[in-house]
N, C-alpha and C positions, 0 to 999 in steps of 0.2 A: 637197068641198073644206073646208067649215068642220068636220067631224070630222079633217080632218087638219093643221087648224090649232090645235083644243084639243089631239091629241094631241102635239103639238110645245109646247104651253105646258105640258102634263103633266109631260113630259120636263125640260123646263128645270126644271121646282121638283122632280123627283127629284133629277138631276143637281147641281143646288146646297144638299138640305135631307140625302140621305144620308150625305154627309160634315161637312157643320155640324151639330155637336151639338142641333140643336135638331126633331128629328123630324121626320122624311121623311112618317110616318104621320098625325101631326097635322098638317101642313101639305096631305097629302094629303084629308084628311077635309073639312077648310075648302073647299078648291078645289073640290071635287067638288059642293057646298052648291049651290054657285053655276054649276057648268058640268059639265053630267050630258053624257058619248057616250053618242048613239044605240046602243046594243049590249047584249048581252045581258048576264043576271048570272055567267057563267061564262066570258064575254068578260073581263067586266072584271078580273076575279080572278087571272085570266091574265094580263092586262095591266101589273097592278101589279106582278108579280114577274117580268116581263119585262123592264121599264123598270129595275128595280133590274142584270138579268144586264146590261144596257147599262154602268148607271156603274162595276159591281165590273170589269168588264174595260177600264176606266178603269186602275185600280188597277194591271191587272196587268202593261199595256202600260208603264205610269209607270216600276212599278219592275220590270219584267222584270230586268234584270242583277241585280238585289238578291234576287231570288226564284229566279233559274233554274238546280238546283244544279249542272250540270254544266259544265264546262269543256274547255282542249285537252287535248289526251292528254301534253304536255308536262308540263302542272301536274297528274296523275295522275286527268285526268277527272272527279274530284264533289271540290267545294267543301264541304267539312265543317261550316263553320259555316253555313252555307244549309241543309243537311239538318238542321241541329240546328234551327234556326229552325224550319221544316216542322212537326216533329217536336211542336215548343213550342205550335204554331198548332193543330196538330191535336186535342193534348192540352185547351187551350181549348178547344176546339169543341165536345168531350165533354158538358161538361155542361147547353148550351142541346139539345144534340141528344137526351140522353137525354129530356128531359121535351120541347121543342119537338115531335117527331117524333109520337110518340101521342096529345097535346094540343092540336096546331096549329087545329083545325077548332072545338074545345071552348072555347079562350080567346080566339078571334076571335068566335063565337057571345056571350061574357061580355063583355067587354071593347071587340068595336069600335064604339066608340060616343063623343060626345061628351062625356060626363062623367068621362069615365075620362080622356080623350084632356087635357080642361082639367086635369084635378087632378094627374094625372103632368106637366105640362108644367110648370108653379106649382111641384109640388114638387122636382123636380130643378134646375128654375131655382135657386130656392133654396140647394139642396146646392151645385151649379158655387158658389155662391157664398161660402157658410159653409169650399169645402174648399180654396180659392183663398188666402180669409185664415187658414187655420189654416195652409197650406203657406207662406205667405208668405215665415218667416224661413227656410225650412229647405231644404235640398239635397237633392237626389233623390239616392238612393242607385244607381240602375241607369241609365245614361246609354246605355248599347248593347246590343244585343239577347243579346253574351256573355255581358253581366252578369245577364241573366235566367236568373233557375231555373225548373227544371220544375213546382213548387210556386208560384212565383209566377205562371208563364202558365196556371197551372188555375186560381188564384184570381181573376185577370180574365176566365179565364171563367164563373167562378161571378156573379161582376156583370154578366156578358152575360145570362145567364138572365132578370135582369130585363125587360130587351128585347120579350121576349117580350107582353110588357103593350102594347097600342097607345099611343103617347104619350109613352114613357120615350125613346125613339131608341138605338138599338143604338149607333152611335158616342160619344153621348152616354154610357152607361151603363158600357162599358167605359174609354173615357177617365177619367172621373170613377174608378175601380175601381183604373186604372191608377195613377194619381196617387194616389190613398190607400195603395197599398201602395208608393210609392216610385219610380217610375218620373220622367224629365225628362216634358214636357208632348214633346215628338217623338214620346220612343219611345212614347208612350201614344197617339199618333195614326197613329202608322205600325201599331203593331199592330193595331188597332183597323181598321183601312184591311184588314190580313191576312188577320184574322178573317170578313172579311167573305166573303173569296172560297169557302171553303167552304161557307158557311154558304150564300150566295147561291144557287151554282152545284146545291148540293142542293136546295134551294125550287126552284129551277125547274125541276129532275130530277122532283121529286114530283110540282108543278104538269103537265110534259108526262105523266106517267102517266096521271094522273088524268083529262087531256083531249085528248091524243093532238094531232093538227093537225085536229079538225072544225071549222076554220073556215073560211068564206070566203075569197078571195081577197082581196078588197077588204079583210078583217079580219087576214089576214096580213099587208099590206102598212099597217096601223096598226100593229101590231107593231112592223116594221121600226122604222117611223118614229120610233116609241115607245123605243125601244131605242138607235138610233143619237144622237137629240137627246139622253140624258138618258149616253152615252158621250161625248160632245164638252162636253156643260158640266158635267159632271164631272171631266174634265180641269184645266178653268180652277179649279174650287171646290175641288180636292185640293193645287194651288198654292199657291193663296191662303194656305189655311188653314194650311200649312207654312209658307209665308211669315210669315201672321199669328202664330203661337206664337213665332217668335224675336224677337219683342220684346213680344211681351202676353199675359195669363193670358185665364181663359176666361170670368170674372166678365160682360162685356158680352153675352156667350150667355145666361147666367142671367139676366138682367136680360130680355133679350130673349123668351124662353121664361115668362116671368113674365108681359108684359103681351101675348103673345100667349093666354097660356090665360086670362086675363079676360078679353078679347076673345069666344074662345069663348067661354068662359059666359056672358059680355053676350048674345052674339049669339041663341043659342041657349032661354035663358029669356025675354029681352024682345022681341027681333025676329022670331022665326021664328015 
């Protein structure tokens, strides 16, 4: 019972940190400090990009009509601008997938660790917040997803790549990417929300390769659990955060992400 009670508190700070700019991975790393499941190491690794397929199908439920290109046979069956979006999304994806996909075992071996996790959190806090006030006066040039080019959705994925660093946060990194190159603070969260679905849905492709279902029963059924809480409060945290950008910039994230990776590093050099 108390393994499937952290699993369900696991869930909830997925479901609310993958879509807040402020790293699911850093937030993940903290928690874990302090509340280890009984399970193994190839459990848990599984675990964590399980609980992410949970939130990204958040995502897709939300905006299914926005994403699903086809329609009645009336309106000539495929929605043009939905496959073009697709299209935009995919072309992103490219370039965390080129280097993500070879790399993935090699920058987690470098990188997942504390110190990386505090210094990208500090430094991107920062940025959110240097690029908030340099946007301040100025108008986004791209307000709908029309108005995106196919140059520009491969340029926010070239700021995905970042991501790939523990600490940076994948929403966080394209957002901030999006918004440098011109986008409203929406359309840079709804793509970014996009992004995510391939990207996700592949991680857990590889992850199931690589370890097939040898788990438990009782371990499956943390899965589950894992998957479905961090779907249901991802729901709530994908609202919000839509909510929250029609009237506020992302500056309090930065801010936020600032004194959490002192935090870490407090924690981590004095206390542990």
């Amino acid at each position: 019972m108390l393994e499937f009670l952290k699993v369900i508190f696991l869930g909830i700070v997925e479901g609310i940190t993958e879509w807040l700019p402020i790293s699911s991975t850093g937030h993940m790393i903290l928690v874990e400090e302090f509340m280890q499941l009984n399970v193994s190491a190839d459990f848990m690794e599984m675990f964590r990009v399980v609980i992410q397929l949970g939130a990204i199908l958040a995502v897709v439920i939300l905006y299914f009509p926005k994403l699903w290109p086809f329609c009645s046979p009336r309106n000539g069956w495929i929605r043009r601008d939905t496959w073009a979006l697709w299209f935009k999304v995919l072309a992103a994806v490219l370039p965390a997938a080129v280097i993500g996909i070879p790399f993935d075992d090699t920058l987690d071996a470098m990188f997942y660790n504390y110190q990386t996790v505090a210094v990208t959190l500090i430094v991107y806090g920062i940025l959110f917040i240097i690029v908030e006030n340099y946007n301040r006066r100025k108008h986004p040039k791209v307000t709908s997803f029309q108005d995106m080019s196919f140059s520009l959705a491969v340029g926010i994925g070239i700021f995905q790549v970042l991501s790939l660093i523990p600490g940076t946060s994948r929403s966080g990194a394209t957002i901030l990417g999006a918004i440098l190159l011109g986008t409203s603070r929406s359309i840079a969260a709804e793509f970014s929300f996009f992004l995510g679905i391939p990207v996700m849905f592949g991680a857990s492709l590889l992850k199931l390769i690589k370890f097939g279902f040898a788990f438990s029963g009782i371990e499956i059924l943390l899965l589950i659990a894992g998957m479905a809480t961090a779907f249901l409060v991802s729901i709530f945290a994908i609202k919000f955060l839509m909510g929250y950008i029609k009237r506020n910039d992302f500056k309090p994230f930065g801010y936020y992400r600032i004194v959490l990776g002192i935090l870490v590093l407090f924690y981590f050099i004095f206390m542990k």
